[in-house]
Structure formats: C-alpha cells, structure tokens
VOLOPA-538343 format. One record per residue (C-alpha): residue number from 1; x, y, z. Coordinates in steps of 0.25 Angstrom, whole numbers, padded with zeros to 4 digits. Example, Ala and Ser with C-alpha at 12.3 -4.5 7.8 and 13.67 -1.06 7.14 Angstrom:
VOLOPA-538343
{1,{0049,-0018,0031}}
{2,{0055,-0004,0029}}
***
This chain:
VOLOPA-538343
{1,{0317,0709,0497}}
{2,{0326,0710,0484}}
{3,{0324,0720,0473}}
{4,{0332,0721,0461}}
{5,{0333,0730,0449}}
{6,{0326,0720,0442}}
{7,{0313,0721,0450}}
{8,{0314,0736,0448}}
{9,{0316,0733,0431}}
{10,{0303,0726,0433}}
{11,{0294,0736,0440}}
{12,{0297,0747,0432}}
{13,{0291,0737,0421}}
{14,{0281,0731,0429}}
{15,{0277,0735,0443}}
{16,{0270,0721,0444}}
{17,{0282,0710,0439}}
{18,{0293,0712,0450}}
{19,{0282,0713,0462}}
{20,{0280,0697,0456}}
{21,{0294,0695,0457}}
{22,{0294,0696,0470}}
{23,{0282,0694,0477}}
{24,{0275,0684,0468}}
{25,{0276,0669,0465}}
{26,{0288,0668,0455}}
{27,{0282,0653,0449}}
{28,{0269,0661,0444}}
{29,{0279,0669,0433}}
{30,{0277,0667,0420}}
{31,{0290,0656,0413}}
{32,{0299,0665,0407}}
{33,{0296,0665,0392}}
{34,{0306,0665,0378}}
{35,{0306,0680,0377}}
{36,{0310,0685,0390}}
{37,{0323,0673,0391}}
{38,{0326,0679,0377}}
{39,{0329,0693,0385}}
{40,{0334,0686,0395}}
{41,{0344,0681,0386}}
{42,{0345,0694,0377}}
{43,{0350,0701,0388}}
{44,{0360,0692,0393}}
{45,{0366,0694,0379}}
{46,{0364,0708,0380}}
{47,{0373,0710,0394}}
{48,{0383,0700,0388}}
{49,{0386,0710,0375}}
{50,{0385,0721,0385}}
{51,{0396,0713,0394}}
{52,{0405,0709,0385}}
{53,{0411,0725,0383}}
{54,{0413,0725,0399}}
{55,{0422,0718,0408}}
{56,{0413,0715,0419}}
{57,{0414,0708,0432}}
{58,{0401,0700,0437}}
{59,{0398,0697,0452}}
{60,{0401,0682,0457}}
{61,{0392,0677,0465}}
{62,{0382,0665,0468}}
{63,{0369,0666,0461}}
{64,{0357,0672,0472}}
{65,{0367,0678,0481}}
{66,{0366,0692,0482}}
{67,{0375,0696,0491}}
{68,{0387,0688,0484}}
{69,{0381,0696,0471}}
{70,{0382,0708,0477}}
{71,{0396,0705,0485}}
{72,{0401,0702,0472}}
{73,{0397,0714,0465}}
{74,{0403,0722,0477}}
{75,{0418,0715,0475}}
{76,{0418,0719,0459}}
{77,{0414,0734,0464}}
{78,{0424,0735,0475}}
{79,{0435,0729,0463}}
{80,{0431,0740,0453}}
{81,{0427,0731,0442}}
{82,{0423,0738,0431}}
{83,{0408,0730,0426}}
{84,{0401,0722,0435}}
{85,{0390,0714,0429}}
{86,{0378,0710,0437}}
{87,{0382,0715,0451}}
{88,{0373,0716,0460}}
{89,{0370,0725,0471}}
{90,{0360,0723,0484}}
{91,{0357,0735,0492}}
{92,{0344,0740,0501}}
{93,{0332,0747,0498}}
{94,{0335,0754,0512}}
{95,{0348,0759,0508}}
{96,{0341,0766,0494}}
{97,{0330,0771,0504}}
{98,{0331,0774,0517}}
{99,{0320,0777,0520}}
{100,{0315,0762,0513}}
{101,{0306,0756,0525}}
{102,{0309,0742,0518}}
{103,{0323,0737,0513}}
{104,{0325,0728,0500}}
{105,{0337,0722,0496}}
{106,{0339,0730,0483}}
{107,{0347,0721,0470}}
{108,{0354,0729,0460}}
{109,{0362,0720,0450}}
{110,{0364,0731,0437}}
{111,{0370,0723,0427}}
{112,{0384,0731,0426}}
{113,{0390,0739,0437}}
{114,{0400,0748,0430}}
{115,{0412,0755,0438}}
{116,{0414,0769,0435}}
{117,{0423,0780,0443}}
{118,{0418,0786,0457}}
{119,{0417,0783,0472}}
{120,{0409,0771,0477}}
{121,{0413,0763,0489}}
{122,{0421,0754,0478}}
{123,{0433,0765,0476}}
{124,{0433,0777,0466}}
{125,{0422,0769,0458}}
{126,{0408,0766,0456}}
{127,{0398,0757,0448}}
{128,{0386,0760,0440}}
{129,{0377,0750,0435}}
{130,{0373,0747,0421}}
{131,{0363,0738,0415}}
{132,{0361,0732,0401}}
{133,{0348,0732,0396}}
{134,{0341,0725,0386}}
{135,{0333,0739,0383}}
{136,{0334,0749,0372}}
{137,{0332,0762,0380}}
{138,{0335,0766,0395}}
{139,{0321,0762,0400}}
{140,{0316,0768,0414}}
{141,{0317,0753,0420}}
{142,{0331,0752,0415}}
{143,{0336,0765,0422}}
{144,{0329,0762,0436}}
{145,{0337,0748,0436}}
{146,{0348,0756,0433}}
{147,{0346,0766,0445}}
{148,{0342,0754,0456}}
{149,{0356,0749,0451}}
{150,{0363,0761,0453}}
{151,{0356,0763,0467}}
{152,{0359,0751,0471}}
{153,{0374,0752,0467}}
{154,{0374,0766,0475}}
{155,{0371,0759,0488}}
{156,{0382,0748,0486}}
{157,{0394,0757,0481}}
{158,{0390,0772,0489}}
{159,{0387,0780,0476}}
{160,{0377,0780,0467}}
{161,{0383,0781,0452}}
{162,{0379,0792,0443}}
{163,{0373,0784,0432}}
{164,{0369,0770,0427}}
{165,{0368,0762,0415}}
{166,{0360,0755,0405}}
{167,{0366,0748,0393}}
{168,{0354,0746,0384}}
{169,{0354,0739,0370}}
{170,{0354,0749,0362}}
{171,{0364,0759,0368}}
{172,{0381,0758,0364}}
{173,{0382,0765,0378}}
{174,{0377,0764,0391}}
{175,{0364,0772,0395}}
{176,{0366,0782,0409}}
{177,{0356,0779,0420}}
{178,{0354,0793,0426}}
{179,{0352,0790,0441}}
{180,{0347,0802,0446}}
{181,{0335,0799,0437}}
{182,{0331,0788,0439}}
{183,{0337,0784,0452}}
{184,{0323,0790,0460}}
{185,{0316,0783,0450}}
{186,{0320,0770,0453}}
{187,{0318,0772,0468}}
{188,{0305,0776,0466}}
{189,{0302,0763,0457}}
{190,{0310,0754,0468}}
{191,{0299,0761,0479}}
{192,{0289,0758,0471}}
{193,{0294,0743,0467}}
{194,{0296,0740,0484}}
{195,{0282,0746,0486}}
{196,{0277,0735,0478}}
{197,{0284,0725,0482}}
{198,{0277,0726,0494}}
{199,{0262,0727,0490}}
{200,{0255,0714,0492}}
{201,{0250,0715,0477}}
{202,{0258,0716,0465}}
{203,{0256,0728,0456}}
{204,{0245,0727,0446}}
{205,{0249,0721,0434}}
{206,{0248,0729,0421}}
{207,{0250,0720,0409}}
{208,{0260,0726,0398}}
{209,{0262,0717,0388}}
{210,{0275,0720,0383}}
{211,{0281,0721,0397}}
{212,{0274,0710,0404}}
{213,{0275,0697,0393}}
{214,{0290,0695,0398}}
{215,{0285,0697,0414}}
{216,{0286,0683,0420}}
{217,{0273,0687,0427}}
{218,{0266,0691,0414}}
{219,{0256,0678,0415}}
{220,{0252,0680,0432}}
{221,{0250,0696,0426}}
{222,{0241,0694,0414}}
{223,{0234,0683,0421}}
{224,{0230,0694,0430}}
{225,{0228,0706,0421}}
{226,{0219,0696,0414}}
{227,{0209,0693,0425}}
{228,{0209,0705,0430}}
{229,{0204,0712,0415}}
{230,{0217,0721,0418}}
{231,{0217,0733,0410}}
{232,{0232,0732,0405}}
{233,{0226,0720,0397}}
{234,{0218,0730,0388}}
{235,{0226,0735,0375}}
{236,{0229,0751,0376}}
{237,{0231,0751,0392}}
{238,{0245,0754,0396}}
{239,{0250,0756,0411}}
{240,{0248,0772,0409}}
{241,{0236,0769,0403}}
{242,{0232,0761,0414}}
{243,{0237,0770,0427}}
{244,{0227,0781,0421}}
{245,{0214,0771,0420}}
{246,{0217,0766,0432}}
{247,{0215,0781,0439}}
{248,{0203,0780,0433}}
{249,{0199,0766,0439}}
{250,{0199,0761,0425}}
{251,{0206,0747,0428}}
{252,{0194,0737,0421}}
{253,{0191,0735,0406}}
{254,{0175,0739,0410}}
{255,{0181,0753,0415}}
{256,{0188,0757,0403}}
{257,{0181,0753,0395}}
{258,{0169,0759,0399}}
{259,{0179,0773,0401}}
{260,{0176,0785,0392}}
{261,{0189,0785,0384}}
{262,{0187,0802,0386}}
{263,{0191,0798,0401}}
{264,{0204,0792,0397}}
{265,{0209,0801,0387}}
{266,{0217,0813,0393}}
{267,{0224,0801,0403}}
{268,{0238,0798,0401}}
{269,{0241,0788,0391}}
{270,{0228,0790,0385}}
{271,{0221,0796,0374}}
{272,{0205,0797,0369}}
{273,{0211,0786,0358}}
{274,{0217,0779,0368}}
{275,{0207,0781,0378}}
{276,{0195,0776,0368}}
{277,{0202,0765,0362}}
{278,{0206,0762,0377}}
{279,{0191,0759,0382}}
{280,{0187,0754,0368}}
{281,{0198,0744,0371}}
{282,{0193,0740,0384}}
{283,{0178,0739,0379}}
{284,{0184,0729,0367}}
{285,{0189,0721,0378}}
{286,{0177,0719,0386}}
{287,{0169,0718,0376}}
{288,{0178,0707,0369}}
{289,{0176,0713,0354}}
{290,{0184,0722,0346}}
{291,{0178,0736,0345}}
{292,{0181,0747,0337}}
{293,{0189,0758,0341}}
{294,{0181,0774,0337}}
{295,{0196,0778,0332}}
{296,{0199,0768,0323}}
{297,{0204,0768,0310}}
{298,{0194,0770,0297}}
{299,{0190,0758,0290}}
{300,{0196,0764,0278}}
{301,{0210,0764,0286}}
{302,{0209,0750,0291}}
{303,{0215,0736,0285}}
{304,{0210,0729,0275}}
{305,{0207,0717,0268}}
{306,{0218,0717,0255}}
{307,{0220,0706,0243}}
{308,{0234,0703,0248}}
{309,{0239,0707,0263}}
{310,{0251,0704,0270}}
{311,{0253,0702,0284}}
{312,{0267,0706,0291}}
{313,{0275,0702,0303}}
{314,{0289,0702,0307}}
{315,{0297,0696,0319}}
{316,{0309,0704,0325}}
{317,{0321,0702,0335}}
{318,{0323,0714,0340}}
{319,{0335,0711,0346}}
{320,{0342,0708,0335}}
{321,{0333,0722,0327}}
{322,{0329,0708,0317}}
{323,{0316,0709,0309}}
{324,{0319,0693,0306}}
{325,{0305,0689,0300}}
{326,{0296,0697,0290}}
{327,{0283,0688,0289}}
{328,{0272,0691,0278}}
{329,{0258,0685,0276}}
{330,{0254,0686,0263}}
{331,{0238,0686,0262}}
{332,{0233,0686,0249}}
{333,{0218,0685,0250}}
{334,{0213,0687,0235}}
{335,{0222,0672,0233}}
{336,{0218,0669,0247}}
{337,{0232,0665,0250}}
{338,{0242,0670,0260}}
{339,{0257,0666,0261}}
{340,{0269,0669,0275}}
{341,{0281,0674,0273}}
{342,{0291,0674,0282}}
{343,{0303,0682,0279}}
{344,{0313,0678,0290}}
{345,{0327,0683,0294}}
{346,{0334,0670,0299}}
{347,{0346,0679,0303}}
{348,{0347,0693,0306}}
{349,{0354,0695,0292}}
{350,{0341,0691,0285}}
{351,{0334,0703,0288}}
{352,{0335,0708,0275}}
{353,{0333,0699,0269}}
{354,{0320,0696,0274}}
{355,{0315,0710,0273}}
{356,{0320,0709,0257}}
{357,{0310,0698,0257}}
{358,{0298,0706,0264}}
{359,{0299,0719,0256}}
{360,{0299,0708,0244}}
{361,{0287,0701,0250}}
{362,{0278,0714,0254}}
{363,{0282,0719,0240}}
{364,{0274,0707,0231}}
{365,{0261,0712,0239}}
{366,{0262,0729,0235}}
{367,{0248,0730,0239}}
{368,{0245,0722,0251}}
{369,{0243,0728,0264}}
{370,{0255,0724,0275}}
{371,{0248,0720,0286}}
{372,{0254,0721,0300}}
{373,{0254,0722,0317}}
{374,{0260,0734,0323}}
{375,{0272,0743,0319}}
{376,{0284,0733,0318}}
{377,{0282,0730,0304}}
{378,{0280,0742,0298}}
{379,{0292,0747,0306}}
{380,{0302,0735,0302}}
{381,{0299,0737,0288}}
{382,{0302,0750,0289}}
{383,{0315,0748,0296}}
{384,{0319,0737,0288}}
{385,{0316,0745,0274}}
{386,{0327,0756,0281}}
{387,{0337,0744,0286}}
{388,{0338,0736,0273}}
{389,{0337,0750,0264}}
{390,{0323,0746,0256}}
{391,{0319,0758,0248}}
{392,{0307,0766,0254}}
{393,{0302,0764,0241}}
{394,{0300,0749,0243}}
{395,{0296,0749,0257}}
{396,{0286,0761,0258}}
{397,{0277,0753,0252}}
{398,{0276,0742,0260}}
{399,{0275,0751,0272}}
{400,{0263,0758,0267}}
{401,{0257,0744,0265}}
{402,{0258,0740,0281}}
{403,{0245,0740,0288}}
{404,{0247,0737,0304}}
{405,{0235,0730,0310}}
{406,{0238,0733,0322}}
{407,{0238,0749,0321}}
{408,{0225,0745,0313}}
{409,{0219,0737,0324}}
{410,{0221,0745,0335}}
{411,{0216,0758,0330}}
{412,{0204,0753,0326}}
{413,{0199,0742,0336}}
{414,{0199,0736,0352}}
{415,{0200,0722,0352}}
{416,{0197,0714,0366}}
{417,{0213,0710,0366}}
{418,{0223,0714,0375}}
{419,{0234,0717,0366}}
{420,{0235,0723,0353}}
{421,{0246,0713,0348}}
{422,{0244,0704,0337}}
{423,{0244,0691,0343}}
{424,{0232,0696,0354}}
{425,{0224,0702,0342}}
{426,{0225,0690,0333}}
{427,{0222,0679,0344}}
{428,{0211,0688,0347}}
{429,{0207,0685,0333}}
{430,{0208,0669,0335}}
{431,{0221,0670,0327}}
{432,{0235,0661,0334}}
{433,{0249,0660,0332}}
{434,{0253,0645,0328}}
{435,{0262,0646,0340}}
{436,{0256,0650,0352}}
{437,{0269,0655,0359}}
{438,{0276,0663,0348}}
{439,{0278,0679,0349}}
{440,{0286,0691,0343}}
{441,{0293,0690,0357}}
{442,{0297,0675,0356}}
{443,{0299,0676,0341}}
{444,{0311,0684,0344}}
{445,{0316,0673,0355}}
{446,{0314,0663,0343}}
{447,{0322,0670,0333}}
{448,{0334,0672,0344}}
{449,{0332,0656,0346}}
{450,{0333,0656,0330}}
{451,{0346,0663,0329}}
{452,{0352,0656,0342}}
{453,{0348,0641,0338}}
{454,{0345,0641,0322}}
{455,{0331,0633,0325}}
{456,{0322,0634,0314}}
{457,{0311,0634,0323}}
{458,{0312,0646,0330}}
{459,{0310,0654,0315}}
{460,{0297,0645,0312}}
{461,{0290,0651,0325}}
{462,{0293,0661,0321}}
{463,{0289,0662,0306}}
{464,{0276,0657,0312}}
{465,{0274,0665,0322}}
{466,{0278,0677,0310}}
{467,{0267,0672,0301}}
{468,{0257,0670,0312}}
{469,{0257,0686,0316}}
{470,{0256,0687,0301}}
{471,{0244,0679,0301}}
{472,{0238,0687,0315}}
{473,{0241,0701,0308}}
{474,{0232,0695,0298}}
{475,{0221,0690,0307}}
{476,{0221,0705,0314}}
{477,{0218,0713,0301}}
{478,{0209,0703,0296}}
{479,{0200,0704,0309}}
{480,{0201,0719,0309}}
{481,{0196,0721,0294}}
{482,{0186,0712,0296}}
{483,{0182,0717,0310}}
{484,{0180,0733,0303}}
{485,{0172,0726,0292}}
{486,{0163,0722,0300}}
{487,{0161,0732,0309}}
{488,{0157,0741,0297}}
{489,{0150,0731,0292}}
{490,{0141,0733,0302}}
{491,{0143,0747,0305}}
{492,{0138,0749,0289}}
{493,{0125,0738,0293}}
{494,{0120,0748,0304}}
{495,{0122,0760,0296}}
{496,{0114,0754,0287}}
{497,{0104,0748,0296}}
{498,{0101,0763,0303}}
{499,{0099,0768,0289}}
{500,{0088,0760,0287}}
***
C-alpha cells in the first residue's frame, strides 16, 4: 500500500478524509466545485512566481510510473543540480521503523529539493526539501510534511539534513523546519495514520465547516452526521469541546441538553457561559424554537426599529487585499421606501473611489443606525479610513453608528440552526437568495472570471448576490426586534395576570 505526504496533510486536518481515499468508493466523492479549482489554479500561479527566481531541473518521466519518477529524480541528485522541482522519493515504512511489523511503500515528492554543501552518497553534497505553500503562517501540517520529506530524503541519500523549508506567502525568505522537533511528531502521526488505515471502519466523522466544504467527501459526511443527529452539527461544539463530552458519554442532542451546564464548566474549552448557552443550544434544537439565552443582552441594549436604517455588506478578494464592492440598503420606513447601492470596484484602482462614494452615502443618513453581520465591516471601514487617509473626525462617527446583528443574535438567543452564518439564519426565516448557488467563496471565483474574461455577468451575480445579504441582514434584525417584542409582550401580560 502507497502513502504520500499528502495523505499525511490530510490527516492531520481530518483523520476521516485520507482513510476514504483509500479504502472507499472514489465515484461516491463529491464533483469538485468553482472554489477549490480556483486554489487549484492559485497555486500553480503561486509556484510559478516562486520558480521563476530559480533555475531548476524537473524529473522526466512517463505519467503513473513511479520508479522512472524516482530513477529520474536519482540522475539529477547524482549530477549536483542545484533545484529539483517535483522530485520524488519512494522508500519503506520498514526502513523508517524497524521494528514496523507491516511494510508501506512511502511517497515523498517535496516540491523543491535544494543542494547545499555535506556528505551524502551523491559526493560533498546534499539536498534538503522545500515546499511552497499557499498559507500565511508555518502551520503544524505544513511542518510535519516538511519532516516526512526530510525523512524520506534521509533514507535515499544516507544523511538526514539539518533543516527544511517552507516558502509561505507572506514571507521574503524562506521559513526553517526544525527537524528535531518535529521529526518524532510526524512519526507518531504516520503510526497513527497506518493504524487507521487498517480499521475496518473509518474514523468518526466530525463536521467543521470551514474545513470540510472544500473535502470531496463533504456530502457522504453530512449525509451521515445528519442521520445520525451528530453533535458537531449543533453551533458552539468544536472538536475540544466535543472529546470532553464524550468522556462524559454526552454524544446525543437528549443528553446535553438535559446536562446541568454546572457539570460542563471547569472542562477544557468550556465555561459556565459556555456551558449554559451549550445545553440551551441543544434544547433549542430539539425543541425546534428559538429560546432565550439567561445571559443575554438587556432590552435596552438590543436593536431597534429606526425611521431610517441602512443595511451593509461587502464582497472581498483576499488574494488581491480587494474590498471591490461596498453594497448599502437604504431603508426609509416613515416614506416606506428603500433603495440598493452598489458601489463596485471594476478594477482594483477603484477602491477608492468606491470608498469616497460610501463615506458619501453613509454620510446623507447621520442618524441612521448601520446595520451589519459579523466583524468584517466594521474592521474594513476601519482599515480603509487608515489606507485612504479619512480624517477620524469623519469616520468615527459612522463607526459608532454600526450595530452587528450578529454579536446581537447570539448573545441573546438559540435558534434550532446549525450555523450561525447569515445564510442559515435567514433561510431559517423563509428568506432566499435569487441564486441558489452564489456565496462569499464563489463571489471571489466570479470576480477573478471578471478580471480574466471582462463578462459582465460575472459582476451582476454578484451585485445581486451583494444586495441580497443586504436584504437577509435585514430579515435577521427585523425577526430578532420582533421576537423580544413579543416575548415581553407576554412577560408584561403574566405580570399583570398574577397581580390580579
């Protein structure tokens, strides 16, 4: 059996998705989707740039074979070349460990094998591996690949190197792998991989959302979590939250949520706020009604019902550090009217402009609350005002005008979602999107297919999709006033009906 570093990558992200590769029935994966070819592509980009300040060498060879692969890497090594890009590099799991009572055939292909000074079996030099990675920082999974390349480099040339590399994006010099760190770490994760390898189940799977929407086995997943009722579906449970419930045999939405939250609170990850908006959350859930959390915020502190309100979005290419469309929903409920704007960078020189026009916008309405969902748009005003220079006299006032939804939501009630993102909640609330398929994710792919091909219709999807979180935002604080005016409402007509 093969294993590669990228199985390794995997595991360490999700002990669940290389056990499918391997063992399961590859037509049941998911097709892959807009975003994750985007990344595909992004990174091809990225190791071109990289490249094009090396002159490199890369194996010849016929596709699938990997003994010509790794023969080939063998003659560049035995020449001295300086770069290899792409080797690759087959040893046996035996060799690592001797004491290993199963052999794999181990793949190492790090994406540079740089030559440095020292004595290998090539001559008075040696190679160490670097990888370019798309990431920002040297994250754990990065540095483990690193040591598996670096191990696997050991058993072909008779020395270990001293080091590896990681070329991340936001580095002018390469990042030090130190080995003899996280070389032991890296065996124990492979040992833990191979024993998984051989159960006749897969890991449970554990639902993250942010990690798993880009797994091609994301559908076969949920599919399960969902019959099942798995407890990563409930908002609030994260994996260290969830090892602790489970050494308390709290795996069911019933056992939670019928937990005393004063159980909870001294465990790892958790606190009694946590703990009690944890059960709350679960009960909300079974119940399949929004309940009130004993922490929330006072009425006094919540949102409310303004003659004129504007609602704020914006779409972003982080690649390109692009805020390219500020959209605002004008809501003016004394002349019952309301009117979009859609202040959008067609190219990246626009920026400015567009934020010239917000500040303009925001500025006609001084006393109108700025109504949005999550940090993002009070953070990108803010580093906007400091990139274009906007006097703190100008933009402090609009500041103190934002009101997030969000924050407001989930300090003061559990809804029976799974998610606390915008398009859950709002869905919840019977509200959709004009089209069904459009995100933030794709919205990003769209305005790279804008840049690229100059159709028009790439920037209309998204101008709706834009005005269409406007219009959710506004469906979410609108049923959260109403929902509190209610319930006190009714909390004022018992008061009164025990006084009498």
């Amino acid at each position: 059996m093969l294993i590669n570093a990228e199985h390794l990558l995997q595991y360490q992200r999700c002990k669940r998705r290389p056990i499918l590769d391997i063992n399961a029935d590859k037509s049941l994966r998911d097709a892959p989707n807009d975003l994750l070819s985007k990344l595909q592509q992004d990174k091809v980009i990225y190791h071109q740039g990289i490249l094009a300040g090396f002159d490199y060498e890369k194996p010849q060879y016929s596709p699938g074979n990997r003994e010509a692969a790794q023969a080939a890497t063998l003659e560049l090594m035995q020449r001295g070349v300086e770069y290899i890009y792409q080797g690759v590099l087959l040893s046996n799991y035996q060799d690592w460990v001797e004491t290993a009572s199963e052999n794999y055939t181990l793949l190492s292909r790090p994406d540079l094998l740089v030559k440095q000074s020292g004595e290998s079996c090539f001559g008075d030099w040696m190679y160490v591996p670097a990888n370019m990675e798309l990431g920002k920082r040297p994250k754990q999974e990065y540095q483990v690949v690193a040591a598996f390349h670096a191990q696997a480099l050991a058993a072909i040339q008779g020395v270990i190197p001293d080091k590896a590399w990681l070329i991340l994006r936001t580095r002018d010099i390469s990042y030090p792998v130190d080995l003899a760190k996280w070389t032991p770490q890296m065996f124990q994760i492979l040992e833990e991989f191979i024993e998984a390898i051989k159960s006749p189940e897969p890991p449970e799977m554990f639902i993250s959302r942010q990690k798993c929407n880009l797994c091609h086995w994301h559908s076969q997943c949920y599919a399960i979590a969902q019959a099942q009722n798995h407890l990563s579906l409930l908002p609030g449970v994260t994996p260290v939250r969830y090892t602790q419930l489970q050494t308390l045999s709290l795996t069911t939405l019933e056992s939670l949520a019928n937990t005393n939250p004063i159980i909870l609170e001294d465990l790892p990850g958790f606190d009694s706020v946590v703990a009690t908006k944890l059960t709350i959350q679960a009960q909300a859930v079974i119940e399949q009604r929004p309940l009130i959390l004993p922490t929330s915020l006072p009425p006094a502190e919540l949102t409310f019902t303004a003659p004129v309100e504007l609602y704020f979005d914006i779409e972003a290419q982080p690649d390109l550090d692009l805020d390219y469309l500020l959209g605002v929903l004008v809501v003016d409920r004394q002349n019952n009217t309301q009117q979009f704007y859609s202040f959008l960078a067609e190219s990246p020189e626009d920026e400015e402009l567009v934020w010239r026009q917000f500040i303009n916008l925001v500025g006609q309405y001084p006393d109108a609350p700025i109504y949005h969902f999550c940090v993002y748009e009070f953070d990108t005003v803010k580093r906007l005002a400091k990139l274009y220079q906007t006097p703190k006299s100008l933009v402090n006032p609009v500041l103190n005008r934002f009101v997030d939804v969000y924050e407001q939501l989930i300090q003061s009630v559990a809804l029976p979602v799974e998610s606390y993102a915008l398009k859950v909640i709002a869905r919840w609330l019977g509200f959709e999107w004009r089209d069904k398929e459009a995100s933030g994710a794709k919205c990003i792919y769209w305005y790279d297919q804008w840049l690229e091909t100059g159709d028009r219709s790439f920037l209309e999807i998204i101008q709706r999709y834009n005005e269409d979180d406007c219009h959710a935002t506004r469906s979410v604080k609108d049923w959260l006033v109403n929902f509190f005016q209610n319930e006190c409402s009714i909390i004022q007509e018992s008061e009164v009906r025990m006084q009498k």
